[in-house]
N, C-alpha and C positions, 0 to 999 in steps of 0.2 A: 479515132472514136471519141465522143462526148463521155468527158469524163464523170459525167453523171449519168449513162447510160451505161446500166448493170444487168441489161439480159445477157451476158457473155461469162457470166458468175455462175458455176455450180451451188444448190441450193444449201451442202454444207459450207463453201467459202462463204457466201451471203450471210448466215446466220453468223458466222466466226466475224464477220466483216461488221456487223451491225452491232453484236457486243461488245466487243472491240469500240467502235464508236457511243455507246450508251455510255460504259465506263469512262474513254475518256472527256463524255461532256458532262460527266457528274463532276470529276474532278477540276471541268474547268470553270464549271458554275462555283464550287468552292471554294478556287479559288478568284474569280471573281468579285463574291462576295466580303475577302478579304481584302482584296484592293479599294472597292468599294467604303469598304468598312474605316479602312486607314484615311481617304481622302475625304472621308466625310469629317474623321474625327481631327483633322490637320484642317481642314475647313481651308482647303485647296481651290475651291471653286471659286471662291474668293478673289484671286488674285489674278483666274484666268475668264473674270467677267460677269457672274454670276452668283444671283443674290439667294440660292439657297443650292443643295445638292438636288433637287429633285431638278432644278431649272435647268442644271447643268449635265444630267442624264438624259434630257428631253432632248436639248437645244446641240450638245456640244459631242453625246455621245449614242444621241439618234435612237434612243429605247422610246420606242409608245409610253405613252401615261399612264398605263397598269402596266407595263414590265417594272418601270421604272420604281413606283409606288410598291410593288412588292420586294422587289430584291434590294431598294433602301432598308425594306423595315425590316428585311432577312437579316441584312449584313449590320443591322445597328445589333440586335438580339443575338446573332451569332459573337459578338465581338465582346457584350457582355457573357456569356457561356461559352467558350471558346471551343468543348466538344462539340458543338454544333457542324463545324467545318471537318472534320473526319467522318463525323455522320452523313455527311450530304458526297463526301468525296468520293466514301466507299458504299453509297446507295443505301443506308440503313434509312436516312429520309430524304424527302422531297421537298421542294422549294413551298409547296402551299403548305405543307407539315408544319412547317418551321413557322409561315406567316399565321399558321395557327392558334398553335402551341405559346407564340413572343405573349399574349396577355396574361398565362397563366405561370410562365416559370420563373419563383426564385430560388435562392440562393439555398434552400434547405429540400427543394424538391425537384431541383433541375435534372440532377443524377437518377435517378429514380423514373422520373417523367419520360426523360429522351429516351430511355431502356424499354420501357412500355409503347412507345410509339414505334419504336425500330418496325420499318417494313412493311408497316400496317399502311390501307389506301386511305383515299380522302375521305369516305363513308366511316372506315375503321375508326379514325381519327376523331370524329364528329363521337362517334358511340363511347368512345375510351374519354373523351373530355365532360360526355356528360354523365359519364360515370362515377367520374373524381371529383366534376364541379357544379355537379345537379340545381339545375334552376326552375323555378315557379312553371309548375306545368298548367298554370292560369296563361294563355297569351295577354303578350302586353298590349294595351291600350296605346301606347307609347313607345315607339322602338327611340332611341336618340343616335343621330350620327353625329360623327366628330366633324369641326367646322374644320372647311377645308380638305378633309379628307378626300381622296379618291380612291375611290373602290373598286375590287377588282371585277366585272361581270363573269359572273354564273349562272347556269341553269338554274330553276327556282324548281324545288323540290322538295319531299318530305321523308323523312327519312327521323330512323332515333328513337328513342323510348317514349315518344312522344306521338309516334306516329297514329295517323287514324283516330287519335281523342279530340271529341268537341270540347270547345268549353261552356258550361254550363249554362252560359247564359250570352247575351248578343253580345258580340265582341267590335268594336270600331276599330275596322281596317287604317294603317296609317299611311298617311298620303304619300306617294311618289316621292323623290326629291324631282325638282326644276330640272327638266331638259331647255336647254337652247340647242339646237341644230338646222346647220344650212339646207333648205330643201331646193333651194333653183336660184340661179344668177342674183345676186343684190337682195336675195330674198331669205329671210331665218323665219323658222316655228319654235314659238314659246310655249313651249306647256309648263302650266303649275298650281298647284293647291293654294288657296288666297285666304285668308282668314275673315269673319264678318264685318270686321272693321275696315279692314282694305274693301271688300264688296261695296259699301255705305259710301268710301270716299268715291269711289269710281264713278258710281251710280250718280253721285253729288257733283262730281266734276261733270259728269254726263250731262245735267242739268244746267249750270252754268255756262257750258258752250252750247248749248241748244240752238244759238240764234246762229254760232257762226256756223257751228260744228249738226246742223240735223238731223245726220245720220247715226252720233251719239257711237262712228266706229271707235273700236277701242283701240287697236292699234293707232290712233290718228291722236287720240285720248292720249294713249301713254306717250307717242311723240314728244304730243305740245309741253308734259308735266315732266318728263326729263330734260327738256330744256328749260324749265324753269327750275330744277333742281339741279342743274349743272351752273347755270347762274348762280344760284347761290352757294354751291360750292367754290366755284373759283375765284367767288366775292371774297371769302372764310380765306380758304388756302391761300391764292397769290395775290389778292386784294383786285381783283379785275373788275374794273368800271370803266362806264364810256366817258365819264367827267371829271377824270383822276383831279386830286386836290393835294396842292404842295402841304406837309405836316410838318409840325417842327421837330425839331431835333431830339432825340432821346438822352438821355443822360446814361441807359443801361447800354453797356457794350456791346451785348449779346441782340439786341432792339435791333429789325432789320424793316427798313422804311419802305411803305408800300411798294411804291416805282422801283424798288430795289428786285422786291420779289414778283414784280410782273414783269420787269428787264430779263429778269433771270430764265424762267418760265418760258418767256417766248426764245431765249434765244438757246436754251437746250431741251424745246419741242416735248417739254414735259415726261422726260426721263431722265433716269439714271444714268450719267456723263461718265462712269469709270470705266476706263478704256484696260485690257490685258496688255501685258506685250505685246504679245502678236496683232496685236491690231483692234481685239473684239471689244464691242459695246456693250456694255451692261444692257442687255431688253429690258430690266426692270422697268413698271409705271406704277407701280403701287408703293405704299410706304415708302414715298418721296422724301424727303427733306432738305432745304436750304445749311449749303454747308460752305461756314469760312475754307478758303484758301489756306490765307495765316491764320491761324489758329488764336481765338480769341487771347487765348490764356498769353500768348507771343503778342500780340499786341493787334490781332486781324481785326481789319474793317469791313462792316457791311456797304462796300461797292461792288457793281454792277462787273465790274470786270475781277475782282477777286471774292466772287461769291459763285455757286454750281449748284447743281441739285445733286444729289447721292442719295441711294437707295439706303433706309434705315442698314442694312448688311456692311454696305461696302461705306458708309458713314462711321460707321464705328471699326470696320478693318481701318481704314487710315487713321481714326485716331491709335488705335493700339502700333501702328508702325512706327506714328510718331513718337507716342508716350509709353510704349510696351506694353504687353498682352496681362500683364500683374497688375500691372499700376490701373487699366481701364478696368479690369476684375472688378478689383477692390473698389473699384468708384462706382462702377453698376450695384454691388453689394449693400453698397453704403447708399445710394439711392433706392435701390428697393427695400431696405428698412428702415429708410426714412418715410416711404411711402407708406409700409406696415403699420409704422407709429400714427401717421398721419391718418390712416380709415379706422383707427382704435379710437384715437381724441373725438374724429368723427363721430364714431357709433356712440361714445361714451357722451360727445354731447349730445348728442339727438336723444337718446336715452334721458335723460335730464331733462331736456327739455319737453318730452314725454311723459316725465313722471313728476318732480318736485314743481318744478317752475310754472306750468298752469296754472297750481292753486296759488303759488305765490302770486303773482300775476293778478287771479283774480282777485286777492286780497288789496290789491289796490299799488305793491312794487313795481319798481321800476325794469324793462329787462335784465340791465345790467347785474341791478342789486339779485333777482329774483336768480343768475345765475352763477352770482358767486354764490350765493347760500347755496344753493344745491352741488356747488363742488364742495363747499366746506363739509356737508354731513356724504361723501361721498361712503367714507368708513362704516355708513349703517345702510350699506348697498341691500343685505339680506334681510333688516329688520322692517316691518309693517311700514305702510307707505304714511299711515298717521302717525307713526314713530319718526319719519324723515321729514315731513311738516313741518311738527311743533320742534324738531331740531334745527331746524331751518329759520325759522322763526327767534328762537332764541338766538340765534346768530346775528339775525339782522336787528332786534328787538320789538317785543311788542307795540313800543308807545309809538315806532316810525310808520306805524301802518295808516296809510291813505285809503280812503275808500271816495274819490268822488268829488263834492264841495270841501274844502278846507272846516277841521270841526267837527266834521259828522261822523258821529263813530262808526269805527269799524265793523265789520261782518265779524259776527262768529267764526270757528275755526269749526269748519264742517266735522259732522262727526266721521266716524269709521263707514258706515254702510256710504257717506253720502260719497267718500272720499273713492273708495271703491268702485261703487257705480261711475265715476269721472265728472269733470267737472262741467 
């Protein structure tokens, strides 16, 4: 008999037989999500081919793209609240509960929350969150999705303390996100909301190919202009042109010479070359990068044969095998707040350059002069903008002020209203 044919079951075995199996696929989901949870935080997928954990649930352990995307985000949020996994084993919650609930629990209300959630359905769930974390019962204007994100499909429905209330006044629906999907052989349907700018270029390109192009189709449209924006991409990225030009030599180590990076390029077909044990190929094609062999700091050269592409992921797993997983920390660490410092001086010149230095400027200063004085009176950040002027001024001195011909005196020092209004 087919061991999935179960009319030969009395209706009490059946029920005993089906509880029996509800429990143990609760406890196998939890622990699931703990295996889950440890491979992701070992960043395991790493070494068996694959440049993030979601790639490597799709690709190597065969979950659809919404199982996968939920029972990531269960098993990261279970691993920080670790009752979450007795919760889910002994059926107090449910896999969507959890992927609920991860935006609102910490560390002072997790205890509390998982208690009030016990047992309760997906509706339940929805009415008890927006109880605790009651939001604008104006609809948005605006919903925001996270980039990248993949989301899990559900019925679209109304439901909540919210239900059955208009809002006041017209509310703008917010657009779909982009579907691409195959409809027939060689053939995809693009749907997407476009903004009026994008409309204007289209229309504009439509125009411009008028003579070749008269039917002004858009698919033929978007053809032609992703081939010329893939041109200039792989101009940018691997330096591709059909009249390559020998350059000279760079003096910086780290300087990888064009024909280097279009050698490269072609001959590992524009992916990620880190290969598993077992044989497997990084699928990555995105967040590429040209990566030494030998390691610059060792003495690596930018050739054709000791150069590769690697996925930003597994670019930086080899360097931590090489140099250890502390030592590469600490230099990300030290790079992104070198980066912090660097969009501070940014903002702080832009700022200056926005406030003091105009009128210096107009005053007949040089850039350079007009943006040391405005660092020099940096210390009267809060005080009146005619207050940072004439301090500004004094630093550089009255009598250097140019206005023009050689001789001709200076402009006045605008007053306050004129300073105000801008220059």
């Amino acid at each position: 008999m087919h061991r999935y044919s179960l009319s030969h079951l009395s209706d009490p075995v059946l029920l005993r037989a089906l509880a029996a199996l509800v429990a143990r696929d609760r406890a196998t989901t939890a622990a699931l999500l703990a295996h889950l949870a440890e491979v992701d935080a070992r960043r395991l997928y790493l070494p068996a081919a694959h440049p993030s954990m979601f790639s490597y649930c799709v690709h190597a352990l065969h979950l659809s793209e919404d199982a996968a995307y939920k029972r990531i985000q269960a098993a990261r949020v279970a691993r920080r609240f670790p009752a979450i996994f007795p919760a889910l084993a002994e059926g107090r919650l449910h896999l969507t509960a959890v992927v609920w609930l991860a935006p609102y629990l910490t560390e002072q209300n997790a205890k509390g929350l998982l208690e009030a959630a016990a047992h309760k359905s997906k509706v339940e769930i929805e009415q008890l969150l927006a109880e605790r974390f009651p939001r604008s019962e104006m609809l948005p204007l605006v919903q925001p999705i996270p980039a990248g994100a993949q989301l899990v499909p559900e019925p679209v429905g109304s439901h909540g303390p919210g239900e059955g209330q208009l809002a006041p006044e017209r509310v703008a629906v917010s657009a779909p996100p982009p579907r691409l999907a195959p409809v027939a052989a060689e053939r995809f349907a693009l749907q997407l909301t476009i903004a009026k700018s994008t409309h204007d270029k289209l229309r504009y390109a439509q125009a411009l190919l008028s003579h070749q192009l008269p039917s002004g189709d858009i698919a033929e449209v978007l053809d032609r202009a992703l081939d010329a924006l893939i041109r200039q991409l792989e101009q940018r990225k691997f330096a591709a042109t059909p009249r390559p030009r020998h350059r000279r030599a760079s003096a910086n180590p780290r300087h990888i010479p064009a024909e280097v990076k279009r050698a490269v390029w072609a001959r590992d077909g524009g992916q990620c070359t880190f290969v598993s044990a077992a044989g497997q190929r990084c699928p990555a094609r995105t967040l590429l990068e040209f990566d030494h062999v030998d390691e610059v700091a060792r003495g690596g050269r930018a050739m054709v044969a000791r150069m590769r592409l690697r996925c930003r992921s597994h670019n930086q797993y080899g360097a931590e095998c090489t140099f250890g997983t502390g030592f590469m920390s600490q230099k990300r660490q030290q790079a992104r707040e070198a980066a912090a410092r660097a969009r501070q001086a940014a903002m702080a010149e832009a700022a200056r350059e926005r406030d003091v230095v105009p009128w210096l400027r107009q005053l007949g200063f040089r850039a350079d002069e007009a943006r040391r004085a405005a660092a020099a009176c940096e210390s009267l950040a809060e005080a009146p903008l005619e207050e940072r002027v004439r301090s500004a001024l004094s630093c550089l001195g009255r009598g250097r002020v140019r206005n023009g011909a050689e001789g001709r005196a200076p402009n006045p020092l605008p007053g306050a209203g004129a300073i105000r209004g801008g220059p």
